[in-house]
C-alpha positions in Angstrom: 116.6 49.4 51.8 112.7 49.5 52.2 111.4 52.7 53.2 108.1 53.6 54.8 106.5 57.0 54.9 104.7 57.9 58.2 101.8 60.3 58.0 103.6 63.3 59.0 105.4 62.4 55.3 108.6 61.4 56.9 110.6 58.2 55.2 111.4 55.5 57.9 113.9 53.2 56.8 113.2 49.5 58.4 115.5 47.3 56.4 113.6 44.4 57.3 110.0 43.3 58.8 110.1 44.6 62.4 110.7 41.4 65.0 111.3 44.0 68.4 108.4 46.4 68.0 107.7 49.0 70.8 104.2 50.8 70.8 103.8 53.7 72.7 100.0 54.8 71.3 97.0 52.4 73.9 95.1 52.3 70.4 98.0 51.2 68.0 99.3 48.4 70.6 96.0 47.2 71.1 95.8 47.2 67.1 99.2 45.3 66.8 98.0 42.3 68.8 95.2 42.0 66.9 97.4 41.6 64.3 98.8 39.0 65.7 102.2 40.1 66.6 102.5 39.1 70.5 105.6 37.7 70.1 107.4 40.7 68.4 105.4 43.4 70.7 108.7 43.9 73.6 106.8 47.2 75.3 104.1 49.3 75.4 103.4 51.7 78.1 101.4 52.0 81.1 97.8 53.2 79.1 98.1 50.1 76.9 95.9 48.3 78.7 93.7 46.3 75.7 93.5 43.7 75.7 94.0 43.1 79.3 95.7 39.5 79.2 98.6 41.2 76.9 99.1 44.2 79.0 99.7 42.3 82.0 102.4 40.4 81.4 103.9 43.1 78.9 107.3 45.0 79.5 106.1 48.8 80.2 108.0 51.9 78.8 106.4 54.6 80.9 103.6 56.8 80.1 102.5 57.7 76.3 104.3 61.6 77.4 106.6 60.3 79.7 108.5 57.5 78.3 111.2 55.5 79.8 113.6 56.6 77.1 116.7 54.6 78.9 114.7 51.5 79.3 113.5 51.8 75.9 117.1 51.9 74.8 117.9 48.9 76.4 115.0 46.7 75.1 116.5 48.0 71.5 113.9 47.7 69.1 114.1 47.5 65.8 110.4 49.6 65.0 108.6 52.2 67.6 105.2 53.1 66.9 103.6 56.6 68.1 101.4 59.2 67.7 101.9 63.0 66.8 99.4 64.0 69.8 99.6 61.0 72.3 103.5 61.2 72.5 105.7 64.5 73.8 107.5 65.8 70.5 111.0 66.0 72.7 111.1 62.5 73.2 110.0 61.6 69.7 113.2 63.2 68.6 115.4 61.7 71.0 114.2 58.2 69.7 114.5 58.9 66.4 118.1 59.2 66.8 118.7 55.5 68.1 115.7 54.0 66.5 113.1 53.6 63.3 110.1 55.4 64.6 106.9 55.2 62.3 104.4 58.4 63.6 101.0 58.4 63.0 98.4 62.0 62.9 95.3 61.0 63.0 92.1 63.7 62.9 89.0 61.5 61.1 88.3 58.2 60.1 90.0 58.1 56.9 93.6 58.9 58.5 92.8 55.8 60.8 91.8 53.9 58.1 94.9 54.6 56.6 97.3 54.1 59.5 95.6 50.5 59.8 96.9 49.6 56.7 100.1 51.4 56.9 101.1 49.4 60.1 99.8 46.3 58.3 102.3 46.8 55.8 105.4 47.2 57.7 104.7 44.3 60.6 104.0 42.0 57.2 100.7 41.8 58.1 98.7 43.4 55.6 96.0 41.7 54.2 94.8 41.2 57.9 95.3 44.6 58.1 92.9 45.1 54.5 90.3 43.2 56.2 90.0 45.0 59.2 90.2 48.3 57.2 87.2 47.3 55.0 85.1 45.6 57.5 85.2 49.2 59.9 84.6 50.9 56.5 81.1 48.5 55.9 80.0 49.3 59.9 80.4 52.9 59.1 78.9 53.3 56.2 75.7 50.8 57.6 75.8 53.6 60.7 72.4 55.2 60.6 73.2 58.5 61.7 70.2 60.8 61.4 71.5 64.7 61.2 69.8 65.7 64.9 71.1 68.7 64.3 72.0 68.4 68.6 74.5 70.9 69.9 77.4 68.6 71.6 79.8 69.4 74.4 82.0 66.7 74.8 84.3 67.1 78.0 87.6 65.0 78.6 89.1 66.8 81.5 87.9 68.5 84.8 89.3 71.3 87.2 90.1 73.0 84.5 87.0 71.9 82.3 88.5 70.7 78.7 86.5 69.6 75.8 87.0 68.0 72.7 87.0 71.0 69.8 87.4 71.1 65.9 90.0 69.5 64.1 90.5 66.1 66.5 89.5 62.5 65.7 86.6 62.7 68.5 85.0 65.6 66.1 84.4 63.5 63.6 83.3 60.8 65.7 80.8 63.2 66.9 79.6 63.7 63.2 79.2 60.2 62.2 76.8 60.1 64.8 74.9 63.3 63.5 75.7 65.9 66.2 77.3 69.4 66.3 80.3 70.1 68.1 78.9 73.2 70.6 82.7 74.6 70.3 84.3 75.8 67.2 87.3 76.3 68.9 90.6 74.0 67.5 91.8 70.8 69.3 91.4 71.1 73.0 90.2 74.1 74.8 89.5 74.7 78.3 86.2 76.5 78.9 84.5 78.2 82.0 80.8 77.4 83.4 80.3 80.6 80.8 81.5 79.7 78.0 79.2 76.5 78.3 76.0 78.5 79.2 76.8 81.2 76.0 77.8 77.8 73.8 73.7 76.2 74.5 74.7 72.6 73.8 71.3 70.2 73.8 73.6 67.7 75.1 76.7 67.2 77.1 78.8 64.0 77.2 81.9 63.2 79.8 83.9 60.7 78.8 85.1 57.7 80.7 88.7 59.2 79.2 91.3 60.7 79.8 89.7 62.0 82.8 87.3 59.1 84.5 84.1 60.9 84.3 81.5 59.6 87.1 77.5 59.6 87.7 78.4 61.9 91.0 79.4 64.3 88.2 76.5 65.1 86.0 74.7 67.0 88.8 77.6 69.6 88.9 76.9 70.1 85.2 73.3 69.8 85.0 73.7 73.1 87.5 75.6 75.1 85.0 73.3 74.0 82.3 69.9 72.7 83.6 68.5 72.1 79.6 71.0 69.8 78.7 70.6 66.1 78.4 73.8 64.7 80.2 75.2 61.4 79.6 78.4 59.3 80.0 80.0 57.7 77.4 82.6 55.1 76.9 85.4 57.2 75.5 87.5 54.5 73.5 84.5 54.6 71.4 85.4 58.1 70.5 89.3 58.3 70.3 90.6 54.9 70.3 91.8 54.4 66.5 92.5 50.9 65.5 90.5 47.5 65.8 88.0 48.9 68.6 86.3 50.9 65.6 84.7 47.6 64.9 82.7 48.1 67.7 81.9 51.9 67.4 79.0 52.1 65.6 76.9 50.1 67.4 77.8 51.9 70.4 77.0 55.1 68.5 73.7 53.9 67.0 72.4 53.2 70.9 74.1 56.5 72.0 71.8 58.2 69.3 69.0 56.5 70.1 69.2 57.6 73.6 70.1 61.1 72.6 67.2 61.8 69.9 64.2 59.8 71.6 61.7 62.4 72.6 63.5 65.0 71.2 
């Protein structure tokens, strides 16, 4: 029997190519239907909502950390498809007792490369998969990301404030496009008004994502820190992993320019 080894290095036996796939990761359904596999696709949950025709009519499972695990029992697939972060570890466990599940850890570009073709291989799908892979590579690599040196808060969560730190997938976002994460702190810490004032970012960005960010919301920042330029910012572009990295970097070279004009 085949078997496939996630990237948390655990073997996953799927005996045969996957026909009742479940998703549970917005990024890595959206990815699978790219792929092509809308007819094996039986549920994703509520936050899978790319592409939009897709999501409507598809079964839901519950949230990525709240998961309908009965429902998902009764659907019975034959392959889930998670995330380390995006999914609640208690649940992961139950699953993994009834059903294959294939999870992914993702902190830089290179792991979501790599997850790409992983995924490819197992749906039977892999030299789509290839292409994809290489043609994200080629956009990257043609990114030109001048080193601005810019101090960067990037904030994904209000009351309490929460930003993105080191050793996540949007910190390396943030250095493809030539900035400096503001916080050397690890994964997601919540800060104070303080702590942004003593951290002197040159620029702040909210995302649209996980928490919706709004224009009524830069004035409450630009009070704490008056010096910082302040923009919104699509946040798929940072944290969504799969096929919508083809259209990253040319959202980050306009978000550049924006940033480093008259700077």
């Amino acid at each position: 029997m085949p078997f496939y080894t996630d990237q948390l290095n655990r073997d996953v036996n799927l005996p045969s190519v996957p026909k009742r796939i479940i998703s549970v990761v917005p990024s890595q359904t959206e990815l699978l239907f790219y792929l092509g596999l809308d007819e094996e696709i039986i549920g994703v949950t509520k936050f899978c909502i790319h592409p939009e025709d897709k999501f409507r009519s598809a079964t839901k499972v519950g949230g990525t950390k709240q998961l309908d695990i009965d429902k998902i029992k009764l659907l019975n697939p034959d392959l889930i498809i998670a995330n380390k972060e995006e999914n609640e570890r208690g649940q992961l466990g139950e699953l993994m007792q009834h059903f294959p599940v294939w999870i992914s850890d993702i902190y830089k570009l290179d792991d979501a490369l790599e997850m790409i073709e992983a995924v490819g291989k197992i749906v039977d799908r892999e030299e789509a998969a290839l292409t994809l892979s290489r043609s994200v590579t080629k956009k990257f690599n043609a990114l030109q990301a001048t080193q601005s040196g810019l101090r960067t808060a990037y904030f994904i969560w209000r009351k309490p404030y929460m930003v993105a730190g080191k050793s996540t997938f949007i910190d390396d976002m943030l250095q493809k496009c030539g900035l400096v994460n503001a916080f050397d702190f690890e994964r997601y810490p919540e800060i104070n008004a303080r702590q942004l004032q003593q951290s002197k970012p040159d620029v702040i960005l909210l995302s649209s994502e996980p928490y919706p960010f709004k224009e009524k919301h830069l004035d409450e920042l630009k009070a704490i820190v008056p010096s910082a330029k302040i923009q919104l910012v699509d946040g798929e572009m940072f944290s969504w992993y799969g096929n919508r990295l083809l259209k990253a970097p040319s959202y980050f070279a306009g978000l550049i320019k924006r940033l480093t004009i008259n700077q």
